[in-house]
C-alpha positions as a Markdown table, in Angstrom:
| # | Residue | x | y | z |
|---|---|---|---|---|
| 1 | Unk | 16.5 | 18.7 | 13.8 |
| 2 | Unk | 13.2 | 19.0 | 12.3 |
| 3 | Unk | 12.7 | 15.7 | 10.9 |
| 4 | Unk | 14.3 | 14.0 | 14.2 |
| 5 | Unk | 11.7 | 15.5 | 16.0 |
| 6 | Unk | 9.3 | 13.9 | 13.8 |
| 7 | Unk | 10.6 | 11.1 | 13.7 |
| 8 | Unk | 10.4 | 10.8 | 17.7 |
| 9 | Unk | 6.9 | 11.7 | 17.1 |
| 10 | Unk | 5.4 | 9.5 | 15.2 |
| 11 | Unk | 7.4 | 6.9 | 16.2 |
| 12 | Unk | 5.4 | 6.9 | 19.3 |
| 13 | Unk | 2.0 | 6.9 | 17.9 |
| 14 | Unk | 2.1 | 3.4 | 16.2 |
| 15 | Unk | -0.1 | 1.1 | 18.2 |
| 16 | Unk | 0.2 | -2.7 | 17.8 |
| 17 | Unk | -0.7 | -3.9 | 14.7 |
| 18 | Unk | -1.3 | -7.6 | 15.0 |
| 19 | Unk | -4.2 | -9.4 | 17.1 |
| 20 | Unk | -3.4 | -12.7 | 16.3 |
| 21 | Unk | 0.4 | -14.2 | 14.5 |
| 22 | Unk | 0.6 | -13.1 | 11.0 |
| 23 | Unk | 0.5 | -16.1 | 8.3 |
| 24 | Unk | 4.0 | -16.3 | 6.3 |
| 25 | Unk | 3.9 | -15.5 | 2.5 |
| 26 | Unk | 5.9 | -17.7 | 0.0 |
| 27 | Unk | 8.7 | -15.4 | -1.4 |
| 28 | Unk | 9.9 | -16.1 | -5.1 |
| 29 | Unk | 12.9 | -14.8 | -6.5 |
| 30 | Unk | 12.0 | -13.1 | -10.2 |
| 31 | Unk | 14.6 | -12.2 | -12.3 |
| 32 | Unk | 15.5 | -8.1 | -12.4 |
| 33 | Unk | 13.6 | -7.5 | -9.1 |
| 34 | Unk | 15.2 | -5.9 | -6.1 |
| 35 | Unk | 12.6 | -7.4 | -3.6 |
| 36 | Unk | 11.4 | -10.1 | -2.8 |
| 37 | Unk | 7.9 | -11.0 | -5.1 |
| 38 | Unk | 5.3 | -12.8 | -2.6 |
| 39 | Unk | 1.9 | -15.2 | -2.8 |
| 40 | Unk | -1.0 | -15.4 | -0.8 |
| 41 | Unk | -1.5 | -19.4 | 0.5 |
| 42 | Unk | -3.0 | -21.5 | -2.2 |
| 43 | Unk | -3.2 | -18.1 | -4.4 |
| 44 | Unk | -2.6 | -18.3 | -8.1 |
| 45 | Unk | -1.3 | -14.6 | -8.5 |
| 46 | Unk | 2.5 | -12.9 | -7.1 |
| 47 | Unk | 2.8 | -9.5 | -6.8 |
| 48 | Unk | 6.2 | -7.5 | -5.5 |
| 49 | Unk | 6.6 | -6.6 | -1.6 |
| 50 | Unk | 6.9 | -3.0 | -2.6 |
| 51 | Unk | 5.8 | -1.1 | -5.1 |
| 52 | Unk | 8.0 | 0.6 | -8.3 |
| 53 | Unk | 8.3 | 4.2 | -9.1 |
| 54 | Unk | 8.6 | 3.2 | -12.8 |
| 55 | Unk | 6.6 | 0.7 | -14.9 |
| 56 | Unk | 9.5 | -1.6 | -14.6 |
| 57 | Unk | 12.4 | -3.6 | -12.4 |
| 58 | Unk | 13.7 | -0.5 | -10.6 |
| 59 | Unk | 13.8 | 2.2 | -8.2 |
| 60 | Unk | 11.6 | 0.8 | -5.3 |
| 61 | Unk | 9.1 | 3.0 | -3.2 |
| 62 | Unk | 6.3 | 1.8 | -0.4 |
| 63 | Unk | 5.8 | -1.4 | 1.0 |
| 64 | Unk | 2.4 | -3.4 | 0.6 |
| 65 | Unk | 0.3 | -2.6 | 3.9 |
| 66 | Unk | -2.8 | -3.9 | 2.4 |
| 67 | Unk | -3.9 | -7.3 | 0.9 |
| 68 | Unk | -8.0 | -6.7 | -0.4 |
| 69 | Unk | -9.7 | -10.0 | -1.1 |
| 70 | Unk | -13.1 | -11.3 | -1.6 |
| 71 | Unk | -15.4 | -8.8 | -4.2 |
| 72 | Unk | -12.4 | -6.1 | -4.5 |
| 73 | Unk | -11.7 | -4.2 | -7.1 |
| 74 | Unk | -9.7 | -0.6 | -6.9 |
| 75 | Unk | -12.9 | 1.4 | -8.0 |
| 76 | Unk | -14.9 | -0.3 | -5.0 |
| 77 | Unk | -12.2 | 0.2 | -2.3 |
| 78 | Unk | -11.5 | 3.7 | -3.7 |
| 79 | Unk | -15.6 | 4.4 | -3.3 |
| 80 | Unk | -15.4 | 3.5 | 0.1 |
| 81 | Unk | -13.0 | 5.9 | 1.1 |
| 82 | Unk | -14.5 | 8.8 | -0.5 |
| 83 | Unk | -17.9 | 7.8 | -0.2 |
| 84 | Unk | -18.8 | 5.4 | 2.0 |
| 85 | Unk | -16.6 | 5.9 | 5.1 |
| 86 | Unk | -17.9 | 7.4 | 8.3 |
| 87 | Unk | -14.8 | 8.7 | 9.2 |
| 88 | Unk | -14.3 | 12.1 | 9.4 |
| 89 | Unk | -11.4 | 12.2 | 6.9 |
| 90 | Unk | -12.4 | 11.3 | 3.8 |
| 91 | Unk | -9.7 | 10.0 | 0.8 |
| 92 | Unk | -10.4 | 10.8 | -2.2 |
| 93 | Unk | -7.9 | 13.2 | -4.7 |
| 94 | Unk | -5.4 | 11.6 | -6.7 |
| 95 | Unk | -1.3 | 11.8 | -6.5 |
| 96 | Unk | 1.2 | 10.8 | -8.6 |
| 97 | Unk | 1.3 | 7.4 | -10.5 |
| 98 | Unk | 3.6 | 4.6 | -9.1 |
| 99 | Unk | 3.1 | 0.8 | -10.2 |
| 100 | Unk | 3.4 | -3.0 | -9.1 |
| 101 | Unk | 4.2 | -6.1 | -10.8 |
| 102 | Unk | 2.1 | -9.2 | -10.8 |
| 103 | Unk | 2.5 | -11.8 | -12.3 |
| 104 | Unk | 1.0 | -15.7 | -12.7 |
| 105 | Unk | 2.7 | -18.0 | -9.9 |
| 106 | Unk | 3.7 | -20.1 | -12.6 |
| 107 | Unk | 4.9 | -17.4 | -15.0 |
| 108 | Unk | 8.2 | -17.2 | -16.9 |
| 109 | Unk | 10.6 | -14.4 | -16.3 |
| 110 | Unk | 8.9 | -12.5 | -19.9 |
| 111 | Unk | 5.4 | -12.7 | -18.2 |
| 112 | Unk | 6.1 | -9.4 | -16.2 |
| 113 | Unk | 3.1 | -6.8 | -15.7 |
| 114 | Unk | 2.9 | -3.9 | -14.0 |
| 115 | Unk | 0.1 | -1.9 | -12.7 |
| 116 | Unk | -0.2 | 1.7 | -12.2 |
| 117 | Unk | -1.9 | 3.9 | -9.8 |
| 118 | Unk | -2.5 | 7.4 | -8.5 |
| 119 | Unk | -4.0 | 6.3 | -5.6 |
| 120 | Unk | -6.1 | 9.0 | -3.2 |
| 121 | Unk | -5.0 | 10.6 | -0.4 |
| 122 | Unk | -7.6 | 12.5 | 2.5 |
| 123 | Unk | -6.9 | 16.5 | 0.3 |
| 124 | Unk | -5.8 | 18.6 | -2.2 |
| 125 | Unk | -7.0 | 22.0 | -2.5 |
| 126 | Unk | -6.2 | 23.0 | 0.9 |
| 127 | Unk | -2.5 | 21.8 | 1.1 |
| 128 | Unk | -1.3 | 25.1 | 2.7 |
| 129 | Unk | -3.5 | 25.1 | 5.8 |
| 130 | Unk | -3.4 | 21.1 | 6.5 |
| 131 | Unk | 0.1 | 19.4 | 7.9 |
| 132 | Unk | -0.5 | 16.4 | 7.2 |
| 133 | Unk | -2.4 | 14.1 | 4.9 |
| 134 | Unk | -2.0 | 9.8 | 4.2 |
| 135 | Unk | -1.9 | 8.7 | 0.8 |
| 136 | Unk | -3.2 | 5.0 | -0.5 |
| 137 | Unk | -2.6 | 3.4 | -3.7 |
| 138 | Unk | -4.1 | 0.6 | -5.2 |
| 139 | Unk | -3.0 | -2.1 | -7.6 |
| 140 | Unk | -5.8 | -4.5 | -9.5 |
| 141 | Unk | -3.6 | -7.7 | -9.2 |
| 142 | Unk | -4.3 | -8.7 | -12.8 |
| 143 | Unk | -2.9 | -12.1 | -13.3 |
| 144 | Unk | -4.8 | -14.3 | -14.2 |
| 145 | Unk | -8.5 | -12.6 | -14.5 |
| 146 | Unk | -11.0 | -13.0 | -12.6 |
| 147 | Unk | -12.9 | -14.8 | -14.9 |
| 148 | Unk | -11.3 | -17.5 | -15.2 |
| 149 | Unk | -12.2 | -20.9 | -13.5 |
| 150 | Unk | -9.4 | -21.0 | -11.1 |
| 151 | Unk | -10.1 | -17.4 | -9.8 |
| 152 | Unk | -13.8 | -18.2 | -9.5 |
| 153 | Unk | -13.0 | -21.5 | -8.0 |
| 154 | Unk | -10.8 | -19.5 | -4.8 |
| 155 | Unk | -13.5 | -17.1 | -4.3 |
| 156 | Unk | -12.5 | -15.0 | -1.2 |
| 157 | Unk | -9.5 | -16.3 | -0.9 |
| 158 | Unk | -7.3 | -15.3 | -3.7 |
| 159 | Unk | -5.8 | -11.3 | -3.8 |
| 160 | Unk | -7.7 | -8.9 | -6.1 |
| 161 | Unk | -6.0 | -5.5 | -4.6 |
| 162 | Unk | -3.0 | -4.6 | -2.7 |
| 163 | Unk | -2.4 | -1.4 | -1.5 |
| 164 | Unk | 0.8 | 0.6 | -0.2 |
| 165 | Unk | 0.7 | 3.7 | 2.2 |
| 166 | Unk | 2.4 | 6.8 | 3.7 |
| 167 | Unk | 2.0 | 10.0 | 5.2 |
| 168 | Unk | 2.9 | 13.5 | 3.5 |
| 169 | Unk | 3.9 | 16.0 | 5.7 |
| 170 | Unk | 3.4 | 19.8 | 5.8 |
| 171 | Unk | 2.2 | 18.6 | 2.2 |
| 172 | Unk | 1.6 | 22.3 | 0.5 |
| 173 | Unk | 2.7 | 24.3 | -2.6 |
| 174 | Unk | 1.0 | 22.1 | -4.8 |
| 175 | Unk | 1.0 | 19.2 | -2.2 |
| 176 | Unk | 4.5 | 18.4 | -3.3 |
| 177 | Unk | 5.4 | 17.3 | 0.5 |
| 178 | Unk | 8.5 | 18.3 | 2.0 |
| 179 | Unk | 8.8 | 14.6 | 4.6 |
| 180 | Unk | 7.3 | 11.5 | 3.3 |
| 181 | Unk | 7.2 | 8.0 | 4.5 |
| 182 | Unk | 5.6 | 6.1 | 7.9 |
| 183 | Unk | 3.8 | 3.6 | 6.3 |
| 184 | Unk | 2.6 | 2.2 | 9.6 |
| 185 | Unk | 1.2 | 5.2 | 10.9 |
| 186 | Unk | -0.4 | 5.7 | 7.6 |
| 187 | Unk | -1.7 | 1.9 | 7.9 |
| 188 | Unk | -3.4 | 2.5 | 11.0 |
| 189 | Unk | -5.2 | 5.8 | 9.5 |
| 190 | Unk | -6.4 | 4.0 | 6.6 |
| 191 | Unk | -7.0 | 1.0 | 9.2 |
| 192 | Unk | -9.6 | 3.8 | 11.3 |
| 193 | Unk | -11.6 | 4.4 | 8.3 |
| 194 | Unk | -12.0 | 1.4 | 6.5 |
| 195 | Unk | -13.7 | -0.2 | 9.9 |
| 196 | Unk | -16.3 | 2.3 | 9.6 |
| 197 | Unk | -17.2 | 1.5 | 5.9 |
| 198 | Unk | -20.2 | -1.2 | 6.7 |
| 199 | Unk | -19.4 | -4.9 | 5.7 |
| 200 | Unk | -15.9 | -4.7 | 5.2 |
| 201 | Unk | -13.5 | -7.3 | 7.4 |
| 202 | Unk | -10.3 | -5.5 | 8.7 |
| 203 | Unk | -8.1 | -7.7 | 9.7 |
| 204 | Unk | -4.7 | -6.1 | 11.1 |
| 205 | Unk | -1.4 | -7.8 | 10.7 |
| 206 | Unk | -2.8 | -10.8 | 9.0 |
| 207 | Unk | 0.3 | -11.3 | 6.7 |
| 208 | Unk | 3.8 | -11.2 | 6.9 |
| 209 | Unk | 5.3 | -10.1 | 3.4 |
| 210 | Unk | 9.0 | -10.2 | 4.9 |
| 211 | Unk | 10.1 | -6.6 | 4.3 |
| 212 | Unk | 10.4 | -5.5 | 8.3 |
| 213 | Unk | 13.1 | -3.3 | 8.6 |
| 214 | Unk | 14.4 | -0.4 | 11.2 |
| 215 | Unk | 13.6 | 3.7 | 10.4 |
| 216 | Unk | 15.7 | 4.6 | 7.2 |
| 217 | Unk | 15.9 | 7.6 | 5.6 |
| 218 | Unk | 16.7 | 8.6 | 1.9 |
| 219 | Unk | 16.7 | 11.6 | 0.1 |
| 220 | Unk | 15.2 | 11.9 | -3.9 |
| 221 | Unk | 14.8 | 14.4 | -5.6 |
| 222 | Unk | 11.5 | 16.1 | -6.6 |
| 223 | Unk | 11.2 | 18.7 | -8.8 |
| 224 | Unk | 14.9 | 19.7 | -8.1 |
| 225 | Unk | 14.4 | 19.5 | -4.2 |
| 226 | Unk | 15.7 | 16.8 | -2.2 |
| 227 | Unk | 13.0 | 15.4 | -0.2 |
| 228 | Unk | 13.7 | 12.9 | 2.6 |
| 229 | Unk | 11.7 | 9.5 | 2.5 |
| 230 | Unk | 11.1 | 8.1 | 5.9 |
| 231 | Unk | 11.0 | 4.2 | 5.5 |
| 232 | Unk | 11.3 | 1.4 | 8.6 |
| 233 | Unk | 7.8 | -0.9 | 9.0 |
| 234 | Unk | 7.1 | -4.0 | 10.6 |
| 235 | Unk | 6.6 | -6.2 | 7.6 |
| 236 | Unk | 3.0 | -7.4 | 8.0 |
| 237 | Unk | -0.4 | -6.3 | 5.8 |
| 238 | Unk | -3.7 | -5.9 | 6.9 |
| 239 | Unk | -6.0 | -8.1 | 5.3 |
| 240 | Unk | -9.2 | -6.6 | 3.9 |
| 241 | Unk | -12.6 | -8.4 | 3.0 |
| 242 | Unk | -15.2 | -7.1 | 0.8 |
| 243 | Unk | -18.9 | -8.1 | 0.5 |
């Protein structure tokens, strides 16, 4: 009864994302992956519409909701939250590691890489007197650098970061979180606070990675405890610009 009723909540709360239509990314198949692996237009790196909860081909988590571009890097994004953000939630304590693959468009099915992340969420230390918090992580797409002529070449346009998101609710005793999932809610917190961080471009519902799909729910275990993972999102990232 208890998650229905949050479910019927939240569900509520989710204003429209997208402005203006989303732009379609290319989908790839890549040999061992459960989703589909996707590329920005004219963009030399792929990266996975969801991220892993191993460093491999696996057991998939969080969609993307985030696509940084322009001078991104995680350590810069992650400032902003903590530091530079007007908001009055501030993200910046660590969670557990999850990763991404990436990958050269032209790569061969042995090129696989996977980043890992923590990511931050808005709290830590006071897990047993807030309900809820959203947690972000972050994935330097790594393939190829930055350096290189190509990426210097695409400038702005190419994907440096993508990020995935959720909520953790009644997140306490040890902010294990006892209901996690929403990632369109938690876009649209994250969305809040990155338009107060000065010179950043938000861009809601710029991109349509293909992974819109109805509420879901599945239980995994955590530390023994089965913990229900709310999933269901509309498929489309907000497109971030740094300075």
């Amino acid at each position: 009864m208890r998650l229905a009723v949050v479910l019927c909540a939240l569900a509520i709360t989710v204003p429209s994302p997208s402005v203006s239509p989303a732009t379609d990314l290319s989908t790839v198949t890549v040999p061992g992956s459960p989703v589909p692996v996707v590329t920005l237009p004219g963009d030399d790196r792929q990266f996975s519409s969801y991220d892993f909860r191993q460093d491999q081909f696996g057991d998939v988590d969080w969609p993307v909701s985030f696509v940084f571009r322009g001078n991104a890097s995680v350590s810069r994004i992650k400032d902003g939250l903590c530091h530079r953000s007007t908001h009055s939630w501030k993200y910046c304590t660590g969670g557990g590691p999850e990763y991404m693959f990436d990958a050269p468009v032209a790569a061969g099915s042995s090129d696989q890489r996977f980043t890992g992340d923590t990511g931050v969420k808005r709290f830590n230390e006071v897990c047993s007197t807030t309900s809820f918090t959203a947690h972000i992580r972050l994935y330097s797409l790594t393939a190829p650098d930055d350096g290189t002529p190509a990426a210097a070449a695409k400038g702005v346009q190419g994907a440096k970061v993508v990020g995935t998101v959720h909520l953790d609710f009644d997140d306490k005793g040890g902010c294990s979180g006892r209901i996690h999932g929403y990632p369109d809610v938690a876009e649209q917190w994250f969305i809040e606070a990155m338009r107060t961080i000065p010179g950043w471009t938000v861009q809601p519902g710029a991109w349509n990675l293909h992974t819109a799909t109805p509420p879901y729910v599945v239980l995994r275990k955590l530390s023994g405890v089965e913990v229900p993972h709310v999933y269901g999102m509309d498929g489309l990232a907000t497109d971030v610009v740094l300075p």
